[in-house]
C-alpha positions as CSV (number, residue, x, y, z in Angstrom):
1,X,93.0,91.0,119.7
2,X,96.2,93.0,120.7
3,X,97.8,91.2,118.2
4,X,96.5,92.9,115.4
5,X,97.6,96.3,116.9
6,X,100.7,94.7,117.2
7,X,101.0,93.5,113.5
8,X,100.2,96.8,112.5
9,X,102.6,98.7,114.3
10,X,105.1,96.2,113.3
11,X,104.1,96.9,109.6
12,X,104.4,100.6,110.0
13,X,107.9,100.6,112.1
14,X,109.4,98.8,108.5
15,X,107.2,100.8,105.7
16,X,109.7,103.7,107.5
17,X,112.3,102.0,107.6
18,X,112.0,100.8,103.2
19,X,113.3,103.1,100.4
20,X,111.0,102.7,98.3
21,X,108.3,105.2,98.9
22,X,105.5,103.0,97.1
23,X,107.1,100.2,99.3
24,X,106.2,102.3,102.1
25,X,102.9,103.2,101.0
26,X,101.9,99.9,100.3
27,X,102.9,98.7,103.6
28,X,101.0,101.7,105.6
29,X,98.3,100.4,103.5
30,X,98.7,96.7,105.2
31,X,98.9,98.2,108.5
32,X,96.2,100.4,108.5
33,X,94.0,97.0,107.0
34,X,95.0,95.5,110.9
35,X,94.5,98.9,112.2
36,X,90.7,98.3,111.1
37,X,90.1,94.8,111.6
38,X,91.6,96.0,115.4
39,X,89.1,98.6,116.1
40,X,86.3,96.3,114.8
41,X,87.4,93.4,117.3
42,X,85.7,95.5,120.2
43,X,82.3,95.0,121.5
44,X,81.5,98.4,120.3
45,X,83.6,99.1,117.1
46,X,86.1,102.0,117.9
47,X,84.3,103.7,114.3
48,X,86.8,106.6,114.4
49,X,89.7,104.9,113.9
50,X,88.2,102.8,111.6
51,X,87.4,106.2,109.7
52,X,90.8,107.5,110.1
53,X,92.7,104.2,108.5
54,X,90.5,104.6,105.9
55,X,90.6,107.9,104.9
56,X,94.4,107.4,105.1
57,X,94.2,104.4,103.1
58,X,92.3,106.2,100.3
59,X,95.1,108.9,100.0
60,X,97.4,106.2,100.4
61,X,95.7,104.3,97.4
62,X,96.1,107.6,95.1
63,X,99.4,108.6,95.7
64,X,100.2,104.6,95.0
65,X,98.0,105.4,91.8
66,X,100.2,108.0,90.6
67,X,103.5,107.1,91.2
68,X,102.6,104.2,89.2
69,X,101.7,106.5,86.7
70,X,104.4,108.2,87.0
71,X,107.2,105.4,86.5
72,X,105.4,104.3,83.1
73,X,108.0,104.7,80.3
74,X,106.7,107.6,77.7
């Protein structure tokens, strides 16, 4: 399953390399989705990581949220 953590590293080495900050958001979001399914390929699930990507997908989630909000035309 090394290729998940792979994937996911993948995805994080070009959300930082996009403009876009949403673009980046949304792929950090991606990653830490493989990030997850990664520490849940173990025997024992590695439940802090798990915890961590999601916590960081929530914020993520929000700040995608309002910069949505925040490109709407008046």
């Amino acid at each position: 399953m090394d290729t998940l953590s792979h994937v996911a590293n993948i995805l994080l080495l070009v959300s930082f390399s996009v403009k876009s900050m949403l673009a980046l958001r949304a792929l950090n979001l991606v990653a830490g989705s493989f990030f997850i399914a990664w520490a849940m390929s173990f025997s024992e699930p590695l439940w802090s990581s798990v915890a961590w990507n999601t916590l960081f997908g929530v914020v993520n989630v929000w700040r995608i949220y309002l910069t949505i909000l925040e490109r709407r035309p008046p």
